[in-house]
C-alpha positions in Angstrom: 0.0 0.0 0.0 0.9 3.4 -0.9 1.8 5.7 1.8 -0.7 8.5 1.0 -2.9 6.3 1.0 -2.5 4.8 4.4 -2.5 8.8 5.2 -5.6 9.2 3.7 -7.4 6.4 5.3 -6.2 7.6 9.0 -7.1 11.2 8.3 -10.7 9.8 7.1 -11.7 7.9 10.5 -12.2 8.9 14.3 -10.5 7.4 16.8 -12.8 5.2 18.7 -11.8 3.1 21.9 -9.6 -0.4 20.2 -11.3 -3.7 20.3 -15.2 -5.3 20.4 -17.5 -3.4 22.5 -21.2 -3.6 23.6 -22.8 0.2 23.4 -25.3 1.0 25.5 -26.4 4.7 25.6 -28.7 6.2 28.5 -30.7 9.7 29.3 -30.2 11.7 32.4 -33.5 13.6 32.3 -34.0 16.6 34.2 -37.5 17.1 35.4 -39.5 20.5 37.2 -40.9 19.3 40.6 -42.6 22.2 42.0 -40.6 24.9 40.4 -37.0 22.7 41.4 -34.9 20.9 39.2 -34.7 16.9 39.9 -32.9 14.0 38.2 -35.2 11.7 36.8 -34.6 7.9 37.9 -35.7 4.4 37.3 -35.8 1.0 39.6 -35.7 -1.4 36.7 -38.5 -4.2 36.8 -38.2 -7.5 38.7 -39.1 -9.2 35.9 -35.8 -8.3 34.1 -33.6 -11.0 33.5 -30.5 -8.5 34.1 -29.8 -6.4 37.2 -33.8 -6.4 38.7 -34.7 -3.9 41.3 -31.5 -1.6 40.3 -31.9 1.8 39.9 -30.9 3.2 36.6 -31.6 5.7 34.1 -33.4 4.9 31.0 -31.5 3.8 28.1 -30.4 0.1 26.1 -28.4 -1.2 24.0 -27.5 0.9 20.8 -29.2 -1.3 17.4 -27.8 -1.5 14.3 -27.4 2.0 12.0 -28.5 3.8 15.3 -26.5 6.8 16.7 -26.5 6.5 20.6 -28.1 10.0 21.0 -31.2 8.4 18.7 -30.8 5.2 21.3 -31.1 7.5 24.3 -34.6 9.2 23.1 -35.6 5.5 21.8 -35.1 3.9 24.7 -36.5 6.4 27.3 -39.2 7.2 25.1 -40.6 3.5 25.1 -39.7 3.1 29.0 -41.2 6.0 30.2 -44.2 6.2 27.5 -43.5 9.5 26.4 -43.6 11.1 23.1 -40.2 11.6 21.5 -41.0 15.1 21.0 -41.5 15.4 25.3 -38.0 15.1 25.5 -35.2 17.6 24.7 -31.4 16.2 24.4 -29.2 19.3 25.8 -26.3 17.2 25.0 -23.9 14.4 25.7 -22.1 13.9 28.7 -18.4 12.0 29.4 -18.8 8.3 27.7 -17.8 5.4 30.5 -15.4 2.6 29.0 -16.1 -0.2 31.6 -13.4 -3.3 32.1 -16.3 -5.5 31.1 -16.3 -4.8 27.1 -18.6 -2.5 27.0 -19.4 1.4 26.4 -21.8 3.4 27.9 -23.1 6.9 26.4 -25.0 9.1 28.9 -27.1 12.3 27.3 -28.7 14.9 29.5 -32.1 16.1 28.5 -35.0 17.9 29.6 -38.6 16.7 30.5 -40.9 19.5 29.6 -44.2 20.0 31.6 -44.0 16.1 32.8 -44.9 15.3 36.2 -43.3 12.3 37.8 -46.7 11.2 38.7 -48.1 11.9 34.9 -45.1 9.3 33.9 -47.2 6.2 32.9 -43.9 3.7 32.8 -43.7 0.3 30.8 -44.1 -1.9 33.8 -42.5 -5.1 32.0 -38.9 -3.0 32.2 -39.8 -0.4 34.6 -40.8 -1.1 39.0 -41.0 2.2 39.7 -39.9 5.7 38.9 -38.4 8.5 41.4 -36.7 11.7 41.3 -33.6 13.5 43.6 -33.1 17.0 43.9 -30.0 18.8 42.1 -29.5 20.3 45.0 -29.0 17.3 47.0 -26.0 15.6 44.3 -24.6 19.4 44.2 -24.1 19.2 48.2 -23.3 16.0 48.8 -20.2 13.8 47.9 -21.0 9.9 47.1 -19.1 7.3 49.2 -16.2 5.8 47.6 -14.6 2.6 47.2 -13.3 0.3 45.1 -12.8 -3.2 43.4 -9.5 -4.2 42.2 -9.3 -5.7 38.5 -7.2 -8.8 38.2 -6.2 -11.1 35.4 -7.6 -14.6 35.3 -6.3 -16.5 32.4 -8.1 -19.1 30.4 -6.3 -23.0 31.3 -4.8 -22.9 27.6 -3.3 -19.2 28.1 0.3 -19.6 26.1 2.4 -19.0 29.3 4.8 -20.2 27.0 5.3 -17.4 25.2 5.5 -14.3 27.7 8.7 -13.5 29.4 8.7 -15.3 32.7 6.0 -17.3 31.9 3.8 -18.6 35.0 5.5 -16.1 37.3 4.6 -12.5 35.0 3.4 -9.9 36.9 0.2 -8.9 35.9 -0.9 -5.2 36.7 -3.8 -5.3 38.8 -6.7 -2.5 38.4 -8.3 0.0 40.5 -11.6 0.2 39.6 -14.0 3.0 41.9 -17.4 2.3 42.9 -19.5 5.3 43.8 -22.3 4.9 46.3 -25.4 7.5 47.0 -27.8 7.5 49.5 -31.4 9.3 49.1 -34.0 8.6 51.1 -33.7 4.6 51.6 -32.5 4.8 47.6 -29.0 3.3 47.1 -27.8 5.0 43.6 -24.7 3.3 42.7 -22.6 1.8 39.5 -22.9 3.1 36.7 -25.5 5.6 37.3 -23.8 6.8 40.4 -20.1 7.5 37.9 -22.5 8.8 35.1 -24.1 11.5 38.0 -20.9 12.5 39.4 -19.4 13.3 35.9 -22.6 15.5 34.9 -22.0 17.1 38.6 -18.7 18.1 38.2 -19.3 19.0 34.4 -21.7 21.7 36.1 -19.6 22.7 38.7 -16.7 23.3 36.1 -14.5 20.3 38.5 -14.3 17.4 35.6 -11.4 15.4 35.7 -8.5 15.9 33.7 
């Protein structure tokens, strides 16, 4: 291959995260209770085969020729049983890349003139809906801890081939775990990393 052409290919693409990923892409929907700003959350059906009783925000797996903004008005729209035009995307937040293969895509949008109790949710993916003041994730600091990565290799891993073989030192990783409380809700995960980002977007602190 010619070099300008490798040049043109590189200059052609965006840079995406290496490797096979699952995308997922979820909403952080604001919502007006009595003239206050609240974050909009879900406790995800019992019936769900994954993570039941978890609190979450709407959102799902990105499908094929999808972008994951479209994903996060799809998805909320058909959880919460809204129109699409009900909900306003300001914009996307900090994209997570978990240690588990996948990537998550948080947007934060607007719930015009919806009132949690107006919210008529799809009860086969939805228990319950609630919402938590601004204020309260603007004042208050989740708990942190964390989970430490390690490697565990398949039986037929090639020790063979890597210097030192059996003995290698394999880096471990430090993986933090956010934890709210509100109210006898436990917000954690996922949610709880895509909140704090959003927070300190707002409070110009993000991470460098």
């Amino acid at each position: 291959m010619e070099l300008h052409a490798i040049k043109t290919i590189v200059q052609s693409r965006t840079a995406k995260p290496e490797g096979k990923y699952n995308r997922f892409s979820v909403l952080v929907p604001i919502l007006q209770v009595q003239g206050e700003l609240h974050l909009l959350f879900e406790i995800r059906s019992e019936k769900l085969k994954n993570q039941p009783g978890e609190i979450c925000f709407p959102g799902g797996r990105i499908e094929k020729n999808e972008s994951p903004e479209q994903c996060a008005v799809r998805e909320t729209s058909e959880e919460l049983n809204l129109p699409t035009e009900k909900i306003q995307i300001f914009g996307p937040l900090d994209y997570i890349v978990t240690p588990f293969n996948a990537i998550l895509y948080p947007f934060l949008g607007f719930l015009p003139g919806i009132r949690v109790e107006q919210i008529h949710f799809n009860r086969d993916e939805v228990g319950d809906v609630f919402t938590v003041p601004m204020k309260f994730f603007l004042t208050n600091n989740p708990e942190e801890h964390f989970i430490n990565i390690k490697a565990a290799l398949h039986d037929d891993f090639p020790f063979h081939m890597i210097q030192n073989g059996r003995n290698y030192k394999w880096k471990v990783g430090k993986y933090p775990e956010l934890f709210y409380q509100y109210n006898g809700h436990i917000i954690w995960g996922m949610t709880a990393r895509i909140v704090k980002n959003f927070i300190n977007i707002i409070k110009g602190e993000e991470d460098l």
